[in-house]
mmCIF file of the N, C-alpha and C atoms, coordinates in Angstrom:
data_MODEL
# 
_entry.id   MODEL 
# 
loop_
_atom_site.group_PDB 
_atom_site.id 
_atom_site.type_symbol 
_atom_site.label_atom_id 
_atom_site.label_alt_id 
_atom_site.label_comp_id 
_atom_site.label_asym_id 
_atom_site.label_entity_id 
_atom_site.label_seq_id 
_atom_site.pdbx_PDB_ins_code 
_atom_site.Cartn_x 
_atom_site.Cartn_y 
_atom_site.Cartn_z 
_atom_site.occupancy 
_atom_site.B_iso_or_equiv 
_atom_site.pdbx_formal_charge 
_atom_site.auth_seq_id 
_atom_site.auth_comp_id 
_atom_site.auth_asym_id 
_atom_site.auth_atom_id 
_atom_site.pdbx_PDB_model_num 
ATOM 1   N N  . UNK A 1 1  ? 69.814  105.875 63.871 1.00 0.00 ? 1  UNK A N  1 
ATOM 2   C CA . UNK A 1 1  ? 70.376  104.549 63.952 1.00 0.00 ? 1  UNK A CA 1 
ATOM 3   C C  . UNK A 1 1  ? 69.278  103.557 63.571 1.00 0.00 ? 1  UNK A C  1 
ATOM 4   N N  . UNK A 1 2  ? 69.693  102.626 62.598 1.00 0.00 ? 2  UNK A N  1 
ATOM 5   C CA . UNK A 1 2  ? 68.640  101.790 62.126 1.00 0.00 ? 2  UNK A CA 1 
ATOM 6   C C  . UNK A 1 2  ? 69.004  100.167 62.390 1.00 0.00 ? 2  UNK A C  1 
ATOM 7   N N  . UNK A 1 3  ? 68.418  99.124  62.539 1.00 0.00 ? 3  UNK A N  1 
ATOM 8   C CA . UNK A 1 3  ? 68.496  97.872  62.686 1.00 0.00 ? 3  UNK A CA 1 
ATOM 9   C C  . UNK A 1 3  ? 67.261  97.233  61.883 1.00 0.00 ? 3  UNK A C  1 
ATOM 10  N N  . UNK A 1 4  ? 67.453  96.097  61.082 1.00 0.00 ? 4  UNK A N  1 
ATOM 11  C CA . UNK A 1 4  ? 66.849  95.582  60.374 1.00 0.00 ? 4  UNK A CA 1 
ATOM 12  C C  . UNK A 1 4  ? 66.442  94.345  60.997 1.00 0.00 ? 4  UNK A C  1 
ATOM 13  N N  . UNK A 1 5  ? 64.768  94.079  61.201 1.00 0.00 ? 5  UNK A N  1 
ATOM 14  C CA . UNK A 1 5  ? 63.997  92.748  61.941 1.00 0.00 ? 5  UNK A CA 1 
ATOM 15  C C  . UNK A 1 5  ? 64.064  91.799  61.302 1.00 0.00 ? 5  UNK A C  1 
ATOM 16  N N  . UNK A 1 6  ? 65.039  90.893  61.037 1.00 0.00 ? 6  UNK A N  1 
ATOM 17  C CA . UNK A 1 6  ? 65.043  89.650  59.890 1.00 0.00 ? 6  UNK A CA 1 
ATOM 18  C C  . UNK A 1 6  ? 64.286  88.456  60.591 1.00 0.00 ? 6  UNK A C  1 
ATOM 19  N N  . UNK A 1 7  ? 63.394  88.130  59.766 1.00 0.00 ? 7  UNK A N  1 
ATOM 20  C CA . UNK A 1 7  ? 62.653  86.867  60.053 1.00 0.00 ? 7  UNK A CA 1 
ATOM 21  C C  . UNK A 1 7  ? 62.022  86.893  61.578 1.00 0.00 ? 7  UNK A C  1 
ATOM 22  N N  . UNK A 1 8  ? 60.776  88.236  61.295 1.00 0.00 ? 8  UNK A N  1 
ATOM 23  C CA . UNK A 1 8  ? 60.476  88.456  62.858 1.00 0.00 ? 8  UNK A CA 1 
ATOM 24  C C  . UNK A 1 8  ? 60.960  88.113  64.027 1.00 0.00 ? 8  UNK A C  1 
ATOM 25  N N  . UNK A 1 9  ? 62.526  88.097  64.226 1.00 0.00 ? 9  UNK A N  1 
ATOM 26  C CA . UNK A 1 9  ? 63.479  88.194  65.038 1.00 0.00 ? 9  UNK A CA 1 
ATOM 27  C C  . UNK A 1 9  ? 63.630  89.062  65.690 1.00 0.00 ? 9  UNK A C  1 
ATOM 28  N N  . UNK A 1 10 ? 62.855  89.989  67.080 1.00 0.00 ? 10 UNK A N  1 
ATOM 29  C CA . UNK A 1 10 ? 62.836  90.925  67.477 1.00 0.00 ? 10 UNK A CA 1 
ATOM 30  C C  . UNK A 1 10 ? 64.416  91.086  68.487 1.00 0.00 ? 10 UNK A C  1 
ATOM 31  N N  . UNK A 1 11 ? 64.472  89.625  69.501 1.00 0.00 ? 11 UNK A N  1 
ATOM 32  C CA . UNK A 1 11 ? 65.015  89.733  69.913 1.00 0.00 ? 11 UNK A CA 1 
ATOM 33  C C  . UNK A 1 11 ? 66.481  89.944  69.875 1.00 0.00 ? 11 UNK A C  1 
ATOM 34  N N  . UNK A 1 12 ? 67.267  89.557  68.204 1.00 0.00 ? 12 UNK A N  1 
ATOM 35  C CA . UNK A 1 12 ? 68.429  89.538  67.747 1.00 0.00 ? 12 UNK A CA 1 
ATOM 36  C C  . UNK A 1 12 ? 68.679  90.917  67.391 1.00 0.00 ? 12 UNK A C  1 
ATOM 37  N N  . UNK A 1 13 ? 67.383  91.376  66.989 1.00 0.00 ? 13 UNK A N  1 
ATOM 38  C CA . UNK A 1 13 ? 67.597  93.049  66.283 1.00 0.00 ? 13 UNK A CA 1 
ATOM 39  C C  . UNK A 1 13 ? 67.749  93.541  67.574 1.00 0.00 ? 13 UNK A C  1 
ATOM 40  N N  . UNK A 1 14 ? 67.136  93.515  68.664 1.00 0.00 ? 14 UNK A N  1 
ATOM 41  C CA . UNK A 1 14 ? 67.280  94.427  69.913 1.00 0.00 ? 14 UNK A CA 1 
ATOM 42  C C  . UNK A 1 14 ? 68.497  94.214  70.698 1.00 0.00 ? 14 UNK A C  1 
ATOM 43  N N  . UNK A 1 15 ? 69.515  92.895  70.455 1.00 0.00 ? 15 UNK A N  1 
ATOM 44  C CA . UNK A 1 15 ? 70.914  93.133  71.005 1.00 0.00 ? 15 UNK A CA 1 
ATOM 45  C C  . UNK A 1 15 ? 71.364  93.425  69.856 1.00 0.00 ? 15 UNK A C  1 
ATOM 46  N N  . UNK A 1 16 ? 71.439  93.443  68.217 1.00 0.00 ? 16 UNK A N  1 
ATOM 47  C CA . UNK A 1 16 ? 72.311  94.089  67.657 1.00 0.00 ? 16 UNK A CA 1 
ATOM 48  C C  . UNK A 1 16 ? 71.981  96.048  68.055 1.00 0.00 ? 16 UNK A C  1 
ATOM 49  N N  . UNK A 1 17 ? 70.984  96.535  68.223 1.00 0.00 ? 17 UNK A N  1 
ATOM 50  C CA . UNK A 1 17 ? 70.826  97.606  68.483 1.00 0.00 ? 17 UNK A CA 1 
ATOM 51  C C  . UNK A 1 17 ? 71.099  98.596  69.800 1.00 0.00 ? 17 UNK A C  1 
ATOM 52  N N  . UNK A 1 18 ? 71.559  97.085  71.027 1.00 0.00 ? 18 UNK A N  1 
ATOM 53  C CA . UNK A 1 18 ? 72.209  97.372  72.092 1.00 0.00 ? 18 UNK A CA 1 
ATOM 54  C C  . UNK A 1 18 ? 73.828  97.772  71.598 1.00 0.00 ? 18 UNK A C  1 
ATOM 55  N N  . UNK A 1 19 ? 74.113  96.639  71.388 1.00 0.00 ? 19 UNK A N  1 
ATOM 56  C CA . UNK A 1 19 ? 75.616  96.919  70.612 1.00 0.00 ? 19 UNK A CA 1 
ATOM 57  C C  . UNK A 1 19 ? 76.085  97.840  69.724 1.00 0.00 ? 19 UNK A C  1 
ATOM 58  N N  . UNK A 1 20 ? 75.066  98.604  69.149 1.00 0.00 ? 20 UNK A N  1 
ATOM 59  C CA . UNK A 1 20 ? 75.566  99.533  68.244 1.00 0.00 ? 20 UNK A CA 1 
ATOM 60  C C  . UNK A 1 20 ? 75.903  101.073 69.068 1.00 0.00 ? 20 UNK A C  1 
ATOM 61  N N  . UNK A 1 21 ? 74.507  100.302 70.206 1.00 0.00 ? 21 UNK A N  1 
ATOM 62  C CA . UNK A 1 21 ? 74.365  102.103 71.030 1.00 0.00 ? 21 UNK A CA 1 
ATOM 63  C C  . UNK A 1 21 ? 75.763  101.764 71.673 1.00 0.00 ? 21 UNK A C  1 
ATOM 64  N N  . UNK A 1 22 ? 76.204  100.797 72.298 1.00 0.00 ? 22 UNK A N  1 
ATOM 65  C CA . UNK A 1 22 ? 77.267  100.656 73.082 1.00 0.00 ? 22 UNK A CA 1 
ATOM 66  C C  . UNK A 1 22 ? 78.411  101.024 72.245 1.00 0.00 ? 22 UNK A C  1 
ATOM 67  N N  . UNK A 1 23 ? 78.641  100.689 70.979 1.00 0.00 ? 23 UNK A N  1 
ATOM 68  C CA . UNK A 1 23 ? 80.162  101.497 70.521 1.00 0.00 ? 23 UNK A CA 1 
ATOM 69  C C  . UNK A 1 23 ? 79.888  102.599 70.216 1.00 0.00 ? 23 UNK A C  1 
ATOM 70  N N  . UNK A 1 24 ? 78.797  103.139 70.494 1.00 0.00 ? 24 UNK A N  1 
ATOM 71  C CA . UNK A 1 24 ? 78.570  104.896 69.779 1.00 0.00 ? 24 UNK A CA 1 
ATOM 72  C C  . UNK A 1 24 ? 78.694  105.862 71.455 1.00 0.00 ? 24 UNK A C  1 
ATOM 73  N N  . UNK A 1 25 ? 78.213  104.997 72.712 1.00 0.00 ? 25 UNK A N  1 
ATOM 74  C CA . UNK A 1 25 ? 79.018  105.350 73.442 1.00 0.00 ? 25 UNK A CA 1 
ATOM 75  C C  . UNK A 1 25 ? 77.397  106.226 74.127 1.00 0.00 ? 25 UNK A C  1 
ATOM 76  N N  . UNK A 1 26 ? 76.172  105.567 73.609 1.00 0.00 ? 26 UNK A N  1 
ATOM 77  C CA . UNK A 1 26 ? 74.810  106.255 73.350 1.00 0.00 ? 26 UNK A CA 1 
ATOM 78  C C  . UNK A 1 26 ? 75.099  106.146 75.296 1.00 0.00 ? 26 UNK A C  1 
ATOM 79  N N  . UNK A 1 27 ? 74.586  104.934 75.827 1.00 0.00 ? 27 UNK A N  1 
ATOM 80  C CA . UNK A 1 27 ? 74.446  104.429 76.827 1.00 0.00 ? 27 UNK A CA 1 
ATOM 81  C C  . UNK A 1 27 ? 75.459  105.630 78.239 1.00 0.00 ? 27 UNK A C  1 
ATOM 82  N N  . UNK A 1 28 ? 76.657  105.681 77.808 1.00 0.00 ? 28 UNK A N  1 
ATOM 83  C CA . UNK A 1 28 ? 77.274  106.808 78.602 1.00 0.00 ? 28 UNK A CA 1 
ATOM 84  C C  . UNK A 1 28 ? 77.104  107.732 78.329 1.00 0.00 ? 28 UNK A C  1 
ATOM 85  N N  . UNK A 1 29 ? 76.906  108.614 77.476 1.00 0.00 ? 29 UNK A N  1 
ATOM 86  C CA . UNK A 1 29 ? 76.032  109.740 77.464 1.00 0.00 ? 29 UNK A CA 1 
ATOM 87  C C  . UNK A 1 29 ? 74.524  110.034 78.002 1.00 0.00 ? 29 UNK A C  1 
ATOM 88  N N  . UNK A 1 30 ? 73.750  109.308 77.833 1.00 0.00 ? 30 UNK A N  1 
ATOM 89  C CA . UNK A 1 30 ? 72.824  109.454 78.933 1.00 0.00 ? 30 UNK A CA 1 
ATOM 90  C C  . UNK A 1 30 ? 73.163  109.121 80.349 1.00 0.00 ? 30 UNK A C  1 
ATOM 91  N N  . UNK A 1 31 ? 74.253  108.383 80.551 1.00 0.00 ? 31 UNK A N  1 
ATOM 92  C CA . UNK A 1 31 ? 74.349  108.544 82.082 1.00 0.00 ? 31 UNK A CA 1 
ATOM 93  C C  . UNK A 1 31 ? 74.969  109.910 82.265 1.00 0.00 ? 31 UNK A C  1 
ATOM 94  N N  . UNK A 1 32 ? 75.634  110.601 81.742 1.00 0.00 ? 32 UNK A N  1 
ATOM 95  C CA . UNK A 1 32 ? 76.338  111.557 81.978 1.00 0.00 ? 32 UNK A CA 1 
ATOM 96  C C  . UNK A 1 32 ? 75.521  112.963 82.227 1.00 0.00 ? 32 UNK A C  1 
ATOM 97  N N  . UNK A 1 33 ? 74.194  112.537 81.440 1.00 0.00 ? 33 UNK A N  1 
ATOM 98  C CA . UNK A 1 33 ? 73.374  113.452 80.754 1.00 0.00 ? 33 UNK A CA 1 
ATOM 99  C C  . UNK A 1 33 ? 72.320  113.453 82.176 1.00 0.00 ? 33 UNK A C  1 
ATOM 100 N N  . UNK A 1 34 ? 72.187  112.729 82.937 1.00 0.00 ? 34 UNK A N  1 
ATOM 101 C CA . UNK A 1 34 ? 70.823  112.802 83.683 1.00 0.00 ? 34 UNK A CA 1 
ATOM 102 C C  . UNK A 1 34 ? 71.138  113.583 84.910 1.00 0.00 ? 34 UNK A C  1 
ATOM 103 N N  . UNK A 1 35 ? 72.347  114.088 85.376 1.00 0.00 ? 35 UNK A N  1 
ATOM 104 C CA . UNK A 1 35 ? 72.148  115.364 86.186 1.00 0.00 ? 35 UNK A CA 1 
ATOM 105 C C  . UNK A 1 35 ? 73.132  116.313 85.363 1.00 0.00 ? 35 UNK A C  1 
ATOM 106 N N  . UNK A 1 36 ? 73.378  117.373 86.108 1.00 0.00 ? 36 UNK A N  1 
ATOM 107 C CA . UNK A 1 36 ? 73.921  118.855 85.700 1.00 0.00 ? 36 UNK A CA 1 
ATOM 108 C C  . UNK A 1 36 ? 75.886  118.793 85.895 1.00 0.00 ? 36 UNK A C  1 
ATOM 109 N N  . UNK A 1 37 ? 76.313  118.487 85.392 1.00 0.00 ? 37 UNK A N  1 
ATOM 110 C CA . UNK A 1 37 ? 78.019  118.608 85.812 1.00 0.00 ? 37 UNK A CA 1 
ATOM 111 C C  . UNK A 1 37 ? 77.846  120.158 85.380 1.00 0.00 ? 37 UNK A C  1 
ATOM 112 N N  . UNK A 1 38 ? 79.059  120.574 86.639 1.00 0.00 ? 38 UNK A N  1 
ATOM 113 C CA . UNK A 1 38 ? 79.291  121.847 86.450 1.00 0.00 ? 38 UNK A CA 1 
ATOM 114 C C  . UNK A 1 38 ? 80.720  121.769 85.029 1.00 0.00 ? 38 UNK A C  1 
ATOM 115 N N  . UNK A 1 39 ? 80.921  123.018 84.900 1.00 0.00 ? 39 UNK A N  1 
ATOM 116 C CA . UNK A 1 39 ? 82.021  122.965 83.526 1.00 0.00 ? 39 UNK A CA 1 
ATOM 117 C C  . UNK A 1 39 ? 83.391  122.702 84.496 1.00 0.00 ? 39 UNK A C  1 
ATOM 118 N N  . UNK A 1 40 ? 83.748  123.206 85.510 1.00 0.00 ? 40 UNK A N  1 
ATOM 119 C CA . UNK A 1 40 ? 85.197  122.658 85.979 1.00 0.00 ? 40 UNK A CA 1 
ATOM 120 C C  . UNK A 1 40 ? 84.938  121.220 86.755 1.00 0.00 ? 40 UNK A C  1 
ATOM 121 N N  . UNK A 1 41 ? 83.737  120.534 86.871 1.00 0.00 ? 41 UNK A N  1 
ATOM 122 C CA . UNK A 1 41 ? 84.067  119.070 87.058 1.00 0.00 ? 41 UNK A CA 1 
ATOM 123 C C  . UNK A 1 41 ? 84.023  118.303 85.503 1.00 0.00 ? 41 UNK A C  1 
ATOM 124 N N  . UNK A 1 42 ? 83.384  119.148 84.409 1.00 0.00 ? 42 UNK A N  1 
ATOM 125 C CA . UNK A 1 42 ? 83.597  118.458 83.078 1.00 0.00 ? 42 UNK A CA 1 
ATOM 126 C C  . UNK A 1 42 ? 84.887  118.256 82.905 1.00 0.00 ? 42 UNK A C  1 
ATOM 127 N N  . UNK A 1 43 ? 85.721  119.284 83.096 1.00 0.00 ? 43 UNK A N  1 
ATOM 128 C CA . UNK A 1 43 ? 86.909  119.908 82.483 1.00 0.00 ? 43 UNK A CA 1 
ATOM 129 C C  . UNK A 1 43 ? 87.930  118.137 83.749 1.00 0.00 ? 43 UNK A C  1 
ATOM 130 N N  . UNK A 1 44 ? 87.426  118.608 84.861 1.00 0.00 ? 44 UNK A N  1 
ATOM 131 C CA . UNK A 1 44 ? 88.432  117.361 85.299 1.00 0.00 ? 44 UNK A CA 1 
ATOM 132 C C  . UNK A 1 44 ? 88.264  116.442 85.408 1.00 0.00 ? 44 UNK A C  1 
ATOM 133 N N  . UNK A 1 45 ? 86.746  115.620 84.707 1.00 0.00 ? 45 UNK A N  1 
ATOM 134 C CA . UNK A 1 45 ? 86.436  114.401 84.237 1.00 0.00 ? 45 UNK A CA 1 
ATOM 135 C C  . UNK A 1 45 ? 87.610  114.498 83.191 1.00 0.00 ? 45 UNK A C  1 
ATOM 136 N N  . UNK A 1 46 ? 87.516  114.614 82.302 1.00 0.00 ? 46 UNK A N  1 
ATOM 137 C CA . UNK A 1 46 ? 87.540  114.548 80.662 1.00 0.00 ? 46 UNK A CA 1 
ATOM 138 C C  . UNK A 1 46 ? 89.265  114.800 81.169 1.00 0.00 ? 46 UNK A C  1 
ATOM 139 N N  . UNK A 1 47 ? 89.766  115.426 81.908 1.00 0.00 ? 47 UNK A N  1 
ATOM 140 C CA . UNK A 1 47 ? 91.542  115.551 81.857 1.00 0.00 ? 47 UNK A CA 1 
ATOM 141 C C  . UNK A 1 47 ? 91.793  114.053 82.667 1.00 0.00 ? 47 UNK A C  1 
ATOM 142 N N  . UNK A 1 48 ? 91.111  113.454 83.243 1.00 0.00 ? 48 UNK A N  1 
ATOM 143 C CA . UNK A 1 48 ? 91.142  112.678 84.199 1.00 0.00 ? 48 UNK A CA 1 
ATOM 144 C C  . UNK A 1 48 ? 91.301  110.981 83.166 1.00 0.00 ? 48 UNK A C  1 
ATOM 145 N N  . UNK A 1 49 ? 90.248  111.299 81.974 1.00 0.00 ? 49 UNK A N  1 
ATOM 146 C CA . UNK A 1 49 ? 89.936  110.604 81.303 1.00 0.00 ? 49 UNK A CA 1 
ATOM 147 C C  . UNK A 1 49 ? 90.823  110.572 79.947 1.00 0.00 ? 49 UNK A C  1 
ATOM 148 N N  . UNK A 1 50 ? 91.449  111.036 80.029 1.00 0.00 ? 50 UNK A N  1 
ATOM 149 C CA . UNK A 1 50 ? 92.487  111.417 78.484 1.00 0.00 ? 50 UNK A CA 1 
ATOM 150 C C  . UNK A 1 50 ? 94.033  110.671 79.589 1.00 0.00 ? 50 UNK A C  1 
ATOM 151 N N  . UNK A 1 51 ? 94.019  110.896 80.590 1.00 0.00 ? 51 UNK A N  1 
ATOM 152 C CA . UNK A 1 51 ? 95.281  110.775 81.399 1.00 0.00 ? 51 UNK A CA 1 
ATOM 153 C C  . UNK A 1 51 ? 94.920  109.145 81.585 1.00 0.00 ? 51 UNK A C  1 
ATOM 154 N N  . UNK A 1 52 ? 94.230  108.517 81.701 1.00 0.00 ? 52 UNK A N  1 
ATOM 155 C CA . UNK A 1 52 ? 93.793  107.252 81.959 1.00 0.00 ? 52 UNK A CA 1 
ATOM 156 C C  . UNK A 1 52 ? 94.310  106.671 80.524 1.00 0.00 ? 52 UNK A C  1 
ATOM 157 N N  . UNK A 1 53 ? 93.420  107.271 79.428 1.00 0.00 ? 53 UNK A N  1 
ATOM 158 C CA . UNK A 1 53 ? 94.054  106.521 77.755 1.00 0.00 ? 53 UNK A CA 1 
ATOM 159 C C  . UNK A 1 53 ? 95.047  106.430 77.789 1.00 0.00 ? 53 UNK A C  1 
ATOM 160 N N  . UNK A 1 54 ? 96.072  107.793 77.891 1.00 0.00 ? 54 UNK A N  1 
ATOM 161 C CA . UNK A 1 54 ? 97.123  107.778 77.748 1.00 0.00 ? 54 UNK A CA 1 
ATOM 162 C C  . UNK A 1 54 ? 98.179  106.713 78.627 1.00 0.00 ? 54 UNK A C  1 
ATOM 163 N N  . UNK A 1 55 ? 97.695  106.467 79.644 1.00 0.00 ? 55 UNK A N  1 
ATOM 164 C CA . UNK A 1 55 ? 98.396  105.206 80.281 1.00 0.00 ? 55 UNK A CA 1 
ATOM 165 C C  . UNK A 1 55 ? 98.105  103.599 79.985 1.00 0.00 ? 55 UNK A C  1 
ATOM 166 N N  . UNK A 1 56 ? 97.067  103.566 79.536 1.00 0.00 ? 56 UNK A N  1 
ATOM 167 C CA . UNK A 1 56 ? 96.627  102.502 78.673 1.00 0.00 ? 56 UNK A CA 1 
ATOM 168 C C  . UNK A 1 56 ? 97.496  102.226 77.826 1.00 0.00 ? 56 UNK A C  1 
ATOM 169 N N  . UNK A 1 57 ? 97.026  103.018 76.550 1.00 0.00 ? 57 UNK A N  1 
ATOM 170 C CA . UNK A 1 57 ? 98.266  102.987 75.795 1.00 0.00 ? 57 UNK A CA 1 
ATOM 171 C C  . UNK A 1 57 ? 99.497  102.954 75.244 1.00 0.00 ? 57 UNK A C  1 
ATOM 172 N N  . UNK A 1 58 ? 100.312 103.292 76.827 1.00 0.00 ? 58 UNK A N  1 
ATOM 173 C CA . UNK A 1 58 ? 101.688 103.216 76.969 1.00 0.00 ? 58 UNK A CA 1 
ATOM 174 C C  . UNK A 1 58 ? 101.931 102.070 77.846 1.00 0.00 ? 58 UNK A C  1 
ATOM 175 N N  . UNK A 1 59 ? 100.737 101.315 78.303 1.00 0.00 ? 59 UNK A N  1 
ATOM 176 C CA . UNK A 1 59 ? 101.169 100.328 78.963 1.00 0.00 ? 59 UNK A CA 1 
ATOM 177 C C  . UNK A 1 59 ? 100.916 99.483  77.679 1.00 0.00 ? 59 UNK A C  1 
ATOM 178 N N  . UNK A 1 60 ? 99.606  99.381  76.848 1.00 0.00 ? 60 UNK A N  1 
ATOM 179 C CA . UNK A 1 60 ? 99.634  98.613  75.934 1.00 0.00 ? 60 UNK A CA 1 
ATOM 180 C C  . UNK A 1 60 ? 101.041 98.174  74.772 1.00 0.00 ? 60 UNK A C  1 
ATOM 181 N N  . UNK A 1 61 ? 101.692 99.587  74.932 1.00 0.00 ? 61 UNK A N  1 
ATOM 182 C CA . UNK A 1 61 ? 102.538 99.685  73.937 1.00 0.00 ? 61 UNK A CA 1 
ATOM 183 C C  . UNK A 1 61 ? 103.992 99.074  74.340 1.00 0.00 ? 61 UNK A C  1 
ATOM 184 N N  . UNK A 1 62 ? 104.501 99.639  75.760 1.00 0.00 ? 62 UNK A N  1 
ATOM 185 C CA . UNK A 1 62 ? 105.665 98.208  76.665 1.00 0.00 ? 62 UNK A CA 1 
ATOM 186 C C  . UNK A 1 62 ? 105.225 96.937  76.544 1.00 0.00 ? 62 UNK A C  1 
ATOM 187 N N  . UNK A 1 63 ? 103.912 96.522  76.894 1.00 0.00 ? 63 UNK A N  1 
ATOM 188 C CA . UNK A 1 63 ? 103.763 95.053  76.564 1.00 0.00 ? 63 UNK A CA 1 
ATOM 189 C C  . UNK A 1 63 ? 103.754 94.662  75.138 1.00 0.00 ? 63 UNK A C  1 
ATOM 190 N N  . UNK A 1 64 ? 103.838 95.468  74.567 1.00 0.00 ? 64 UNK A N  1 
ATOM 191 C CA . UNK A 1 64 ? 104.071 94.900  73.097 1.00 0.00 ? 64 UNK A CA 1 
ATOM 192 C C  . UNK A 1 64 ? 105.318 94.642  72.320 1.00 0.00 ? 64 UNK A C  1 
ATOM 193 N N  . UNK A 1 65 ? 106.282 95.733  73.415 1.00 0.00 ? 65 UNK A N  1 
ATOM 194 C CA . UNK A 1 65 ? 107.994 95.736  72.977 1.00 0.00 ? 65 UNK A CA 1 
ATOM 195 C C  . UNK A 1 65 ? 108.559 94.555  73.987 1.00 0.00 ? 65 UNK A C  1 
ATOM 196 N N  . UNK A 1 66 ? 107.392 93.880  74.607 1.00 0.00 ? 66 UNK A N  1 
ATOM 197 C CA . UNK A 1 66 ? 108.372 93.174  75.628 1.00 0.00 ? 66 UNK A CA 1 
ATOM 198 C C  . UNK A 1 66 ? 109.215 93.330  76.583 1.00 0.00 ? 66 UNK A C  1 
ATOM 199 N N  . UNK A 1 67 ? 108.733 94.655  77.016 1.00 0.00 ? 67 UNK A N  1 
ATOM 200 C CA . UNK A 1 67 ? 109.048 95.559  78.602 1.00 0.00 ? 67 UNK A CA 1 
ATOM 201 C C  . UNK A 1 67 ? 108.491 95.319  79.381 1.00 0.00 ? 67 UNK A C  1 
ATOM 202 N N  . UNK A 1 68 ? 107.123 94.752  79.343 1.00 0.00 ? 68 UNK A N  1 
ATOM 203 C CA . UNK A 1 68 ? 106.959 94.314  80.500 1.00 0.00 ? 68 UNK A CA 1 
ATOM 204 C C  . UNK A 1 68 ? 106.682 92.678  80.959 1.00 0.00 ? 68 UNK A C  1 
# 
């Protein structure tokens, strides 16, 4: 991942380089990463976490037909 220092602007390059880690999702992966999940609490994060989108999205999608 690269960011470009325009006009010895350190500080603009270092929040565009926050923001990039943040949609790549860098930032939750190291939290995820700094102890040991076993594989059946992965398994019911991640089902836990697909079941969450999926209600998002179907709520996003009634408020858009004007159901709710």
């Amino acid at each position: 991942m690269q960011v470009q220092v325009r006009d010895n602007n350190v500080d603009q390059a270092l929040r565009a380089l926050k923001k990039k880690m943040q949609r790549e999702g860098i930032f939750r992966e190291m939290k995820l990463r700094q102890y040991y999940e076993k594989p059946s609490e992965r398994r019911k994060r991640e089902r836990a976490e697909a079941i969450r989108r999926a209600r998002k999205l179907a709520r996003k999608k009634a408020q858009r037909e004007g159901l709710l």
